[in-house]
TIBA-369414 format. One record per atom (N, C-alpha, C): residue in three letters; x, y, z. Coordinates in steps of 0.05 Angstrom, whole numbers, plus 5000, padded with zeros to 4 digits. Layout:
BEGIN
ALAXYZ;...
# end
This chain:
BEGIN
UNK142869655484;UNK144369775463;UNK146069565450;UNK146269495426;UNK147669355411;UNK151069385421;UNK151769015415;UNK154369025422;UNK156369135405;UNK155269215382;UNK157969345361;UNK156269615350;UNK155569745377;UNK155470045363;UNK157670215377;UNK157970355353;UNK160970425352;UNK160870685374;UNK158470755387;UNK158471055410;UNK157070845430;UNK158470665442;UNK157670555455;UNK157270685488;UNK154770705496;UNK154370905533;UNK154671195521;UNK153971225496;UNK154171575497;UNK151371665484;UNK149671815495;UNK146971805483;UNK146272185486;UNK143972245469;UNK143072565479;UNK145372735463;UNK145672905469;UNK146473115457;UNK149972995449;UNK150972875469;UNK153972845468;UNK153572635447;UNK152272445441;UNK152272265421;UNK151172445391;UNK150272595387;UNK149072695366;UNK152072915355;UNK153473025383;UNK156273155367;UNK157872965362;UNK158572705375;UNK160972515361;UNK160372475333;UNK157172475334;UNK157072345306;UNK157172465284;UNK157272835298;UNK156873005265;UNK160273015266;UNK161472905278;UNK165272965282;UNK165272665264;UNK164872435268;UNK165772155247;UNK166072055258;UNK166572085284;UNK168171955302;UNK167771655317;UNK168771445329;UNK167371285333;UNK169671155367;UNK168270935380;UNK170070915399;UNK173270865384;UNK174770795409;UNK178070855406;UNK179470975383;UNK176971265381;UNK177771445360;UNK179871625372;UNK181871715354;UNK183671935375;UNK182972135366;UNK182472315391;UNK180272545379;UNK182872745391;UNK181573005387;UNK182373225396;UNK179473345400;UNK178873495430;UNK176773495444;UNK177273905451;UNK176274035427;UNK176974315436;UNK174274515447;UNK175674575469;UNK173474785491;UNK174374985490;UNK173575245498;UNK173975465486;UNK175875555519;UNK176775325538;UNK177675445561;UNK180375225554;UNK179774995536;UNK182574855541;UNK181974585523;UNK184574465511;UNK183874325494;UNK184674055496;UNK183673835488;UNK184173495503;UNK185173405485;UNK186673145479;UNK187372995462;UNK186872685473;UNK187472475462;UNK185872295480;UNK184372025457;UNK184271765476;UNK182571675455;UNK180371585470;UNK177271555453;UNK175071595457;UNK174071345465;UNK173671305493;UNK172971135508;UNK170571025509;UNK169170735512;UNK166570675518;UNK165070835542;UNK163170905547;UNK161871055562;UNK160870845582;UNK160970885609;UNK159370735622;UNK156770765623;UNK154670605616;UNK151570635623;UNK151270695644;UNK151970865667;UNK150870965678;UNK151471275684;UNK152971365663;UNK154171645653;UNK151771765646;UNK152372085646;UNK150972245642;UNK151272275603;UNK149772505598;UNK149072515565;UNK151472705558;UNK153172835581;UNK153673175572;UNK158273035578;UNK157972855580;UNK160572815582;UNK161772635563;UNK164772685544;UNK167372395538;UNK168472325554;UNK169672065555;UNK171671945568;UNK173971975544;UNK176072055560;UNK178772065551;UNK180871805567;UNK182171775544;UNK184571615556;UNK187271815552;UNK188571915569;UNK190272135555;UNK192871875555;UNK194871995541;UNK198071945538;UNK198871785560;UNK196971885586;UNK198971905608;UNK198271585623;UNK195871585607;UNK194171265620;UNK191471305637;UNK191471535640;UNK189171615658;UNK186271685643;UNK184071585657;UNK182371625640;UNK180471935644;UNK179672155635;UNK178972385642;UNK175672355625;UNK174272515639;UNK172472565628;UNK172272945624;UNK171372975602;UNK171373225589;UNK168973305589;UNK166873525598;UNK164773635587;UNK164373735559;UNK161873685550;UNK161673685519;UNK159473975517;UNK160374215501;UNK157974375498;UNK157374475476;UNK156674655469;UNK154474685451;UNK157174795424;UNK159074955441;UNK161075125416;UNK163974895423;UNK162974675429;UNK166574475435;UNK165774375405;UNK169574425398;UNK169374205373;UNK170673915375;UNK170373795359;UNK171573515361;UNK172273445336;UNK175273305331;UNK176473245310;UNK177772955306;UNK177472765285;UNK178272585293;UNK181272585286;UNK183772565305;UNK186072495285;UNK188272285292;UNK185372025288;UNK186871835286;UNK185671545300;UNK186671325304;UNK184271085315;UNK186170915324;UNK185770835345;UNK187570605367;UNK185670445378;UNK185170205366;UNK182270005381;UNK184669985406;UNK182069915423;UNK183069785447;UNK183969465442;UNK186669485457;UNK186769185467;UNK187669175487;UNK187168915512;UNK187968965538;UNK188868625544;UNK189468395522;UNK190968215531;UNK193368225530;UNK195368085549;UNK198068165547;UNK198567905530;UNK201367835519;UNK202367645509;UNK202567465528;UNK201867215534;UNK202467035546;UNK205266925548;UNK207166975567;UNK209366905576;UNK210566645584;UNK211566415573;UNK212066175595;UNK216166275591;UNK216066175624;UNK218466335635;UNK220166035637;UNK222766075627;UNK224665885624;UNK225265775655;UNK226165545659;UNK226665555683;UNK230165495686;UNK230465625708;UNK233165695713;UNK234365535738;UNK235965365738;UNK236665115755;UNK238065305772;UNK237965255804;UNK238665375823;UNK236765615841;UNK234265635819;UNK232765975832;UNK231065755847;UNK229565855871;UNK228065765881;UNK224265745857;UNK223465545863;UNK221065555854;UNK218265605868;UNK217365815859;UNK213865935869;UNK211865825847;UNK209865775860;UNK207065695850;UNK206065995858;UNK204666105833;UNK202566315841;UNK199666175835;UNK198566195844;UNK196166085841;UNK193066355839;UNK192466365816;UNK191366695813;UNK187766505817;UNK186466715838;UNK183566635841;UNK181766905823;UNK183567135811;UNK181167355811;UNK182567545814;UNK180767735827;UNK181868075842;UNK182968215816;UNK183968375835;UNK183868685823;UNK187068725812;UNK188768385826;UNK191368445819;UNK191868275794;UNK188768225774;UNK189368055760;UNK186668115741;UNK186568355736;UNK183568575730;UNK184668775708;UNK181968745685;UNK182469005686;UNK179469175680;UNK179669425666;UNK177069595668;UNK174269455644;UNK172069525661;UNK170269435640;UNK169269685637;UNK169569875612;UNK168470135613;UNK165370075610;UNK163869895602;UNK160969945594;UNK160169995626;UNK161069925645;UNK160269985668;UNK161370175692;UNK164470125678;UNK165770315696;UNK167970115713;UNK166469915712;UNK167469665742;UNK169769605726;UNK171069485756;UNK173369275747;UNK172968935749;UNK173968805722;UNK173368555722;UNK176068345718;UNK175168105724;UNK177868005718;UNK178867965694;UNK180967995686;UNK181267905650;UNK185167745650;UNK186467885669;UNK189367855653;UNK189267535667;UNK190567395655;UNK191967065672;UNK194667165686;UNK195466975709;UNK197566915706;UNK200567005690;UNK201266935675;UNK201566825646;UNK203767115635;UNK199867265634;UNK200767545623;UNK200967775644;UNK201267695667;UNK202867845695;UNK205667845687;UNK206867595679;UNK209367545679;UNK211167775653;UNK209367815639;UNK210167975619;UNK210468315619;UNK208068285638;UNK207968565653;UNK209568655673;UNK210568495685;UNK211668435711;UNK214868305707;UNK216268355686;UNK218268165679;UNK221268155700;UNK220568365725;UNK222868335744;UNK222067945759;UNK220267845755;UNK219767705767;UNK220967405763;UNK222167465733;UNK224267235720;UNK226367235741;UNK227767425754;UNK230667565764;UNK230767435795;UNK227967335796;UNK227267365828;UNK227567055835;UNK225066835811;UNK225266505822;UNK223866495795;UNK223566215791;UNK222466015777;UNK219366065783;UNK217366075764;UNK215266175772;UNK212665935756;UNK211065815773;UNK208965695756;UNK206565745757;UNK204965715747;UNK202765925753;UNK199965695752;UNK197265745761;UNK195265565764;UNK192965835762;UNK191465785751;UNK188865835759;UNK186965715754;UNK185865845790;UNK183865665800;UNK181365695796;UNK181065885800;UNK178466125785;UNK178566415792;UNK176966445775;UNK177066745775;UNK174366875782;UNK174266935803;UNK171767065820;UNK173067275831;UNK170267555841;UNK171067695854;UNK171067625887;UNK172867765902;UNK173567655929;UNK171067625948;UNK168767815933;UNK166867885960;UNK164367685946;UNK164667475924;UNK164467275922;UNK164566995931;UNK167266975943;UNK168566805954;UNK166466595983;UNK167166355979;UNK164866296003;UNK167566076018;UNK166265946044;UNK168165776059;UNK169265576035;UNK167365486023;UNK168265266005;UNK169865315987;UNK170765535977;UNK173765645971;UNK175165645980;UNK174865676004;UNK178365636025;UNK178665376023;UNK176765316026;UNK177864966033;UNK180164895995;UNK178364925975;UNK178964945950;UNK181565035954;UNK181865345958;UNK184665505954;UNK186365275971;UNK186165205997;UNK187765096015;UNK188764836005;UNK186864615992;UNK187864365977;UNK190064435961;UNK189264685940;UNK191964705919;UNK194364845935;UNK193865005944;UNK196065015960;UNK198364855971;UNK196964715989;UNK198564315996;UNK199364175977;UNK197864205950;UNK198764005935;UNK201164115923;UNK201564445909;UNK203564475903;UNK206264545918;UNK205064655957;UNK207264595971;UNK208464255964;UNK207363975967;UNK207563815974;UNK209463685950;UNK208663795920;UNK209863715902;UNK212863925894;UNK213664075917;UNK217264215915;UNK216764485908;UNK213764565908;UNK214564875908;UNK215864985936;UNK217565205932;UNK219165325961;UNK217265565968;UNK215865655958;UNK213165895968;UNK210565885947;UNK209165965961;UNK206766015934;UNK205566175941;UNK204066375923;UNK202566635918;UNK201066545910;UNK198466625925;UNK195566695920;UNK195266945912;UNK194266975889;UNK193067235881;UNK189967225889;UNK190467505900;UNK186367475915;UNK185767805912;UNK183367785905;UNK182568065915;UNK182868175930;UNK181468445941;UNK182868605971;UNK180868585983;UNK178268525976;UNK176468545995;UNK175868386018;UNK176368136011;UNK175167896024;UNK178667816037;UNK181267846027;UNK183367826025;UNK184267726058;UNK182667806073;UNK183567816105;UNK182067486123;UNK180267496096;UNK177667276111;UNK179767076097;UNK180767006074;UNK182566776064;UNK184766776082;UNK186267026096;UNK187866886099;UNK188666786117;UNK186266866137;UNK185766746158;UNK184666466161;UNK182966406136;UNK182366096133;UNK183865966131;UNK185965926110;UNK188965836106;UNK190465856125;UNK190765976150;UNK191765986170;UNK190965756190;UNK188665666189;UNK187665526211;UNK187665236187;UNK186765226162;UNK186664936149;UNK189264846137;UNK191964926141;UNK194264886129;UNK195064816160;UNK195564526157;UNK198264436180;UNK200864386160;UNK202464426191;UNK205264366179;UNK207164476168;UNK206064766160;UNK206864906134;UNK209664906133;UNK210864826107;UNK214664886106;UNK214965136094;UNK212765286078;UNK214765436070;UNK212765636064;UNK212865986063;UNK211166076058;UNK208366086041;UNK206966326049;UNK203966256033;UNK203466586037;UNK203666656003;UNK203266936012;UNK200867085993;UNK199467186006;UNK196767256001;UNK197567525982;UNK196667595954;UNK196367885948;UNK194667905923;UNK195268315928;UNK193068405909;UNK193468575900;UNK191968755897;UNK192469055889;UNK189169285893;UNK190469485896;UNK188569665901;UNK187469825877;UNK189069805862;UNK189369955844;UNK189069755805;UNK187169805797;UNK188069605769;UNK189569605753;UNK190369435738;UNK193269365728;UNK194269565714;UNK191769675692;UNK192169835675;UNK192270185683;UNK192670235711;UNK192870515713;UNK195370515723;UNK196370705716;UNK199870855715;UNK200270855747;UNK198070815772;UNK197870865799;UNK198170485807;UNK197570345792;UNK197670055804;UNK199869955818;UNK198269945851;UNK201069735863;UNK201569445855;UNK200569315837;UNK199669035818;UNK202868965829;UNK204369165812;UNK207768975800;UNK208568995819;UNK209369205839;UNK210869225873;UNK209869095882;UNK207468915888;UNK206468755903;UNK206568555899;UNK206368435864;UNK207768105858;UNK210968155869;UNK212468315861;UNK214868325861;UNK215468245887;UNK214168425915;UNK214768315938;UNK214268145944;UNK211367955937;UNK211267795946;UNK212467505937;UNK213867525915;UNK215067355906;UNK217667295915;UNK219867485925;UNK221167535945;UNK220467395971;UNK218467495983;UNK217767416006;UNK217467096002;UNK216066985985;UNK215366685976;UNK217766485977;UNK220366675954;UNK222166435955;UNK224666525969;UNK224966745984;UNK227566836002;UNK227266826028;UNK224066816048;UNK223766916074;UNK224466616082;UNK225266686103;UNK224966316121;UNK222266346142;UNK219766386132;UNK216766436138;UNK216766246128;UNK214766026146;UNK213065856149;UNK209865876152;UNK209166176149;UNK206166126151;UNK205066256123;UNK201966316133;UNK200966516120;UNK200166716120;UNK201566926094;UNK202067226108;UNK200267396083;UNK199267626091;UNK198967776063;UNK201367976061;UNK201468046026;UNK204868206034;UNK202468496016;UNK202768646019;UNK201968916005;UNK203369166010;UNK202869516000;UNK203669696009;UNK203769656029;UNK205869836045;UNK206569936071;UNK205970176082;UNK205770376060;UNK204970676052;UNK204270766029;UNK204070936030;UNK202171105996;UNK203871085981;UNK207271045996;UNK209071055962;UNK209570815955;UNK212170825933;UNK212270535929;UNK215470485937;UNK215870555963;UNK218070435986;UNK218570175993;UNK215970136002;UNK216069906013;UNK214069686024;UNK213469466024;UNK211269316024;UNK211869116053;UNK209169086071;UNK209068946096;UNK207768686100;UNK208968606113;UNK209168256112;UNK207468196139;UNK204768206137;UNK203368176153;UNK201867866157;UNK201667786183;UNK200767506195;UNK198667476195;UNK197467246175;UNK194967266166;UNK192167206177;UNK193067186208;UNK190167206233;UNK189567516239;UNK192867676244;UNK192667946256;UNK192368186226;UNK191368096200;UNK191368336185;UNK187668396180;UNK188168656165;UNK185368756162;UNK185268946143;UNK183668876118;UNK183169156102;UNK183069406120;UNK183569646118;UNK182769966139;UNK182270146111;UNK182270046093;UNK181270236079;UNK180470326045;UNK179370376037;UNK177170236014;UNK178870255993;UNK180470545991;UNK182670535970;UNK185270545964;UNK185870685989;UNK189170765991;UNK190170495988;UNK192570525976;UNK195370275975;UNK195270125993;UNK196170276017;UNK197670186033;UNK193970066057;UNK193169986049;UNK189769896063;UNK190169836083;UNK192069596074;UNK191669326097;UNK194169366124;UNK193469346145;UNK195069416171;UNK194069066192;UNK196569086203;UNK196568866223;UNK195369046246;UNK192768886260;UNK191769006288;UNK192968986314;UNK193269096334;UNK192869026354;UNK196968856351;UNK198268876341;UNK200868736338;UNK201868856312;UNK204668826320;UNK206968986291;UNK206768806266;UNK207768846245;UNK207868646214;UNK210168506221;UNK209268186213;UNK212968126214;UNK215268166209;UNK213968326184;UNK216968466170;UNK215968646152;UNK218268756134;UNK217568886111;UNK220168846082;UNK218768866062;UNK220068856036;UNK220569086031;UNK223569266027;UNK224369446004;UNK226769315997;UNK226969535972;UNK229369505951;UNK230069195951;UNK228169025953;UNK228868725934;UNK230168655968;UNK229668745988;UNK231168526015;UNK229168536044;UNK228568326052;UNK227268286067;UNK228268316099;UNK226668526113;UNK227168586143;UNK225268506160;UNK225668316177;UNK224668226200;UNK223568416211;UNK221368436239;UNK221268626249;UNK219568516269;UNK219868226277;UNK219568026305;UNK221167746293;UNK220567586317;UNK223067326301;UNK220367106322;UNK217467156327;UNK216266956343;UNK214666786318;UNK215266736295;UNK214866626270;UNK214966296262;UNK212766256255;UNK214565896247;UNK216665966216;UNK217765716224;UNK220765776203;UNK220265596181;UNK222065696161;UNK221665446141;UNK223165216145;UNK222465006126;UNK223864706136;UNK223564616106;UNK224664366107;UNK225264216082;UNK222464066071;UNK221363936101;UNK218963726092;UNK216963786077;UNK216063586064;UNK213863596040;UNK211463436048;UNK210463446073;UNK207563356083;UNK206163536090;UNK205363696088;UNK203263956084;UNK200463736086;UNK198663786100;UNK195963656093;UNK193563916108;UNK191663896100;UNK189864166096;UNK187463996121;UNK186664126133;UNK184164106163;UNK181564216148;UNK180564106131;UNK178164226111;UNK174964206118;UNK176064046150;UNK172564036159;UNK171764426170;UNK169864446166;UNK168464626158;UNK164964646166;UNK163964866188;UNK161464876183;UNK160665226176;UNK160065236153;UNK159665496143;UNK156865626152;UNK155465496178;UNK153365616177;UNK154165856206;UNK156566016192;UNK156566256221;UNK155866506208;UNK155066686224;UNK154166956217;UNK155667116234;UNK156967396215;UNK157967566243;UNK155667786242;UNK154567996264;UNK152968116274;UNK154468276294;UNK153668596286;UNK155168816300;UNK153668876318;UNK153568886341;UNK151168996347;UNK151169286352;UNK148869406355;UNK148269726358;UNK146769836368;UNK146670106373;UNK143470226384;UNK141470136369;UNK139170016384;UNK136869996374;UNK137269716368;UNK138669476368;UNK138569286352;UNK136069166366;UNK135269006346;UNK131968856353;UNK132168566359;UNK130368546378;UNK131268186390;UNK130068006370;UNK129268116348;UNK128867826328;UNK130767806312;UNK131867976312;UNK134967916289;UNK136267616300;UNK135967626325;UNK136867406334;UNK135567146333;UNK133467216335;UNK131466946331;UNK131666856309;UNK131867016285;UNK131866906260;UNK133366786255;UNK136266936260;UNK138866726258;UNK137466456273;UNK136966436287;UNK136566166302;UNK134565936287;UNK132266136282;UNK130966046270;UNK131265896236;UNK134766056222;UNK134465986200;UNK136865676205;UNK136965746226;UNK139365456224;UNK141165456224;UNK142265726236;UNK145565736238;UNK146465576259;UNK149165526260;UNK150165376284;UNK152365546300;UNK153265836299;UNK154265966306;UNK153566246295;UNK153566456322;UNK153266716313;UNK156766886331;UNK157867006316;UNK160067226325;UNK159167496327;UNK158867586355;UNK158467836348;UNK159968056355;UNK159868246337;UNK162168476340;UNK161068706362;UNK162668626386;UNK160668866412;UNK161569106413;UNK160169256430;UNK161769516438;UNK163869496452;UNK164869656454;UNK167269756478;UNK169469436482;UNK168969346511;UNK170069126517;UNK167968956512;UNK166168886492;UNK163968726486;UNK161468696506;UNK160068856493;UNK157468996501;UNK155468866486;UNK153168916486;UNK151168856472;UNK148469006486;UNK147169136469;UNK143869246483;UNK143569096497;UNK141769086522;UNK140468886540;UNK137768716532;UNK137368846512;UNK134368796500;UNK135068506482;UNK136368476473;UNK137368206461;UNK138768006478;UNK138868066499;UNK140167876515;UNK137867646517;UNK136167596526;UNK134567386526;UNK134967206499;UNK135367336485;UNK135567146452;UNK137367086452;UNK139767196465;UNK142467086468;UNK142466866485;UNK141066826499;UNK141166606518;UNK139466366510;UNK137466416494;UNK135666286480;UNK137066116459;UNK139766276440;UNK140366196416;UNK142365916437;UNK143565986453;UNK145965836469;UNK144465556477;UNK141765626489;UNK140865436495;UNK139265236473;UNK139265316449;UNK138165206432;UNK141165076412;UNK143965096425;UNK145665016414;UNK147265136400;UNK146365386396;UNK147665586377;UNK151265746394;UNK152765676380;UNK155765686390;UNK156066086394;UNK156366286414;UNK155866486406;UNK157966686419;UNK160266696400;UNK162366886407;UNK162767196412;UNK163567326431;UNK163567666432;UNK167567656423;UNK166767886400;UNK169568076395;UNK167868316403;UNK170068516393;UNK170168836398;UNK170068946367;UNK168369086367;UNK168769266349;UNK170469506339;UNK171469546366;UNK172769766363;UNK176469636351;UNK176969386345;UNK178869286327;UNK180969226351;UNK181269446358;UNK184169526376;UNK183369386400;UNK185269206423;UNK184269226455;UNK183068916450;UNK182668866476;UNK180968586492;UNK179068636492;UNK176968396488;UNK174268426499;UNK175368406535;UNK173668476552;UNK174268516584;UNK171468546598;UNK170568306581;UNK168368166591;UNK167268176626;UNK168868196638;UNK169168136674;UNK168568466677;UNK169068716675;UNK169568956680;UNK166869086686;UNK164568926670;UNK162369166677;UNK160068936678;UNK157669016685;UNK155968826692;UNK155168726669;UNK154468886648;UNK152868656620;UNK155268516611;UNK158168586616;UNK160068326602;UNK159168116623;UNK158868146646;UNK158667936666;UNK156067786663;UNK153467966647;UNK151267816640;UNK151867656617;UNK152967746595;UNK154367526579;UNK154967306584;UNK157667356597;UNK159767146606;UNK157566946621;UNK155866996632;UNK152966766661;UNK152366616635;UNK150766736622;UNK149666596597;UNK151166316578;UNK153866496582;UNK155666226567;UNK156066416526;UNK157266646534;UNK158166716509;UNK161066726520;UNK162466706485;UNK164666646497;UNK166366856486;UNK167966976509;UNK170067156505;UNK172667186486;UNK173167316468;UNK174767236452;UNK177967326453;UNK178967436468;UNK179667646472;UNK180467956450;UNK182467956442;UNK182968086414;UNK183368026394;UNK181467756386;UNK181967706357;UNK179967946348;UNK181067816320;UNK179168116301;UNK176867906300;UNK174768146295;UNK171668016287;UNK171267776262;UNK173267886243;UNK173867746206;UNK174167416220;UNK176667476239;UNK178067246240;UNK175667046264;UNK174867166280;UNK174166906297;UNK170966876276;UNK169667046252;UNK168066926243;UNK169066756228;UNK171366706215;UNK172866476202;UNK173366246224;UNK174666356239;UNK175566096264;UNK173065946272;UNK170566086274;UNK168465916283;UNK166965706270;UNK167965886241;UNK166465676220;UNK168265416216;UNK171165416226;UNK173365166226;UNK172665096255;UNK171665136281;UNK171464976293;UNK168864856299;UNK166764896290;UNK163964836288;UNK164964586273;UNK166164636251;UNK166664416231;UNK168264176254;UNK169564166271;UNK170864006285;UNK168763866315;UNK166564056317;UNK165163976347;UNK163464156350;UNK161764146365;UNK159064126365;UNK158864266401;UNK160364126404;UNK159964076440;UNK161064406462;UNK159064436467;UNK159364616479;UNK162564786493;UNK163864706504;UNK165764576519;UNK168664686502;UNK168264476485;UNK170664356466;UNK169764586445;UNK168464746439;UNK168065046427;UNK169465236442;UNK168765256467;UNK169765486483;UNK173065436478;UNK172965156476;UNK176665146490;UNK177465206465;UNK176965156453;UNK178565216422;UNK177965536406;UNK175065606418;UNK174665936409;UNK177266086428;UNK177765976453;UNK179966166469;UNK182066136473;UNK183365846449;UNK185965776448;UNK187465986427;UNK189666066424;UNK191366236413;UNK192065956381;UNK191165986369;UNK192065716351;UNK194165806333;UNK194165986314;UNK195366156291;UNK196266396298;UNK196166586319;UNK197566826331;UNK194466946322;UNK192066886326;UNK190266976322;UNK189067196351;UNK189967066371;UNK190167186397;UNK192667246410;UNK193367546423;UNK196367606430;UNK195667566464;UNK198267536472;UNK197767606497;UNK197367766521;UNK198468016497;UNK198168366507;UNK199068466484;UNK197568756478;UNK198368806455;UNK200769076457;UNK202969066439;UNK205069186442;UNK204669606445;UNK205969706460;UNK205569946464;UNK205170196432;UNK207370036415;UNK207670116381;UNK206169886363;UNK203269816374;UNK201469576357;UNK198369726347;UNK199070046353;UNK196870186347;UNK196470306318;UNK194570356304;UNK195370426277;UNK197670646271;UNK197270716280;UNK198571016275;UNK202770936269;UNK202870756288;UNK205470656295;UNK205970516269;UNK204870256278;UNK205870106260;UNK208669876261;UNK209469836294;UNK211669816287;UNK213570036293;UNK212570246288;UNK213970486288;UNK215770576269;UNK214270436244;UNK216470506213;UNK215970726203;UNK217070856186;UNK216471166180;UNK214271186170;UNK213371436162;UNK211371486139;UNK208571346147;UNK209271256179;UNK205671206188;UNK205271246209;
# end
């Protein structure tokens, strides 16, 4: 379909009434049914819409779709093209505020709608956050970078390493925090890479996003720069944290440690939860509350240097009923140098793949058990197939998450090779990636034990 037709995704009967109405996209129509009447302006249709529906944008920001029938009328009264760049903002700087680097890669907190499809893409900079977002003058000195703009589940090792260089360089050159803007999806796998390739860190590194795109009246976008910009240039945090909802409302946002967090959920706000351990803290009303103190702190120094060796050839693998023993061969066969796999219970695996498991080990292949079940230790020793594992030489992880030791493996492959000097470093606690029991209130439901979860 041509890029400048004016019923753009609307075809069949619904395209044959816009057109006896005049009407054309970001027409403001009035949309009358004989049960109730719309007002609204007339949206691109996604190609993969049906023939019998409009898209509305009402007043309110929300986009509706209306059924179209045979006795609906349609009137045009009036035309609002779309536009969706903001004005580009450069923010004065104010001697005494602390200074943040945001550094925007993409996502959804830096998105907005592509109706020909429906999806969300990236469009706003930086720039024009700040304009949208203008509590963020009130807060610090703000400079902004982007690095690129990809979606998160895009993202490959050789981005972390990327994200992690600029990072250092603008810790190293006097920023006091910096924000990464990232998507939500992948959001847990960065920030766990940055966790393990950032030594030294003085001063925070705070991961965010949004669930929600910029442009709907529901976006946690601005509560989430807002906190995390807070968190960047007020916390005395030394690592890397993601900061997002805390709950469905907009209360308050959790300052979670970026080995122990995890997307939990595809859309709600509040997604992302620390496993298996409480959030370090949390952000409301513009002030930051602790809620452990076993944290590195901030400091003055400016030598930040980034651990960027790297072998990206790991795969994670869940295993399940029925899994087949060539899945494993293949991996072996295609040249990986590490497989993670996500087991049952206290890390299980069918028996029927065990030979390939022992096959891959002996052919060099580095081969870690987590749990699937998120929560809890692997407890490898307890039943006889952990104990057939454990003979073989897989290595026990204890409660890291699955995300994180498939990141950790792909940073220590990058460092050694050697059998040995894998295990010791897959079962060393490096980043709070591994706890040493997990807390009685570290279950989801708890949280910490903060309200409203």
């Amino acid at each position: 379909m041509s890029g400048d037709d004016n019923l753009r995704g609307y075809r069949g009967f619904t395209r044959k009434k816009l057109e006896e109405a005049g009407v054309k996209i970001w027409s403001v129509v009035r949309v009358i049914n004989p049960d109730a009447t719309y007002e609204g302006i007339l949206l691109p249709r996604s190609e993969l819409g049906d023939e019998n529906h409009v898209v509305l944008k009402l007043k309110t920001g929300y986009n509706i779709g209306v059924r179209i029938k045979e006795e609906t009328v349609i009137k045009e009264i009036g035309y609002s093209p779309g536009h969706y760049a903001l004005p580009e903002k450069k923010v004065e700087f104010k001697p005494g505020m602390p200074l943040v680097t945001l550094i925007g890669t993409g996502g959804t907190v830096a998105s907005r709608l592509d109706y020909r499809t429906g999806a969300v893409i990236p469009a706003f900079t930086p720039q024009e956050l700040f304009s949208a977002v203008p509590e963020l003058e009130d807060i610090c000195n703000l400079e902004t970078v982007s690095l690129f703009e990809i979606f998160s589940e895009d993202m490959k090792p050789e981005c972390w390493v990327q994200i992690a260089e600029r990072v250092a360089k603008e810790i190293n050159k006097g920023a006091d925090g910096v924000i990464v803007a990232h998507g939500t999806d992948t959001m847990h796998f960065t920030s766990a890479a940055l966790s393990f390739m950032l030594k030294d860190l003085s001063v925070p590194v705070v991961l965010v996003g949004s669930q929600r795109s910029s442009d709907r009246p529901s976006s946690d976008a601005a509560i989430n720069l807002i906190s995390s910009a807070i968190v960047a240039s007020r916390s005395d945090i030394a690592e890397v944290v993601v900061c997002m909802h805390g709950s469905s409302n907009d209360d308050y946002n959790l300052i979670h440690r970026g080995t122990r967090v995890r997307k939990m959920h595809t859309s709600r706000r509040d997604a992302f939860r620390t496993l298996g351990d409480i959030p370090l803290g949390l952000v409301a009303n513009g002030t930051i509350r602790m809620l452990r103190d076993d944290y590195r702190r901030r400091s003055g120094h400016r030598n930040v240097t980034v651990d960027h060796k790297i072998d990206p050839r790991v795969v994670l693998l869940y295993t399940y009923p029925g899994m087949q023993p060539d899945l494993i061969e293949h991996v072996v066969e295609a040249g990986y140098h590490g497989i993670v796999l996500a087991g049952t219970g206290l890390g299980h695996c069918p028996k029927t793949i065990i030979p390939q498991i022992e096959g891959a080990i002996k052919e060099g292949v580095a081969v870690a058990m987590t749990s699937q079940c998120l929560y809890g230790f692997v407890g490898m020793n307890v039943y006889e197939r952990g104990r057939d594992l454990l003979k073989i030489g897989v290595i026990p992880c204890g409660n890291m998450l699955p995300e994180t030791a498939y990141v950790k493996l792909i940073y220590v492959l990058g460092h050694t090779k050697d059998a040995n000097e894998v295990r010791e470093m897959m079962t060393s606690n490096m980043c709070g990636e591994i706890t040493s029991r997990e807390l009685y209130n570290a279950y989801t439901i708890l949280q910490g034990g903060l309200e409203n979860l």
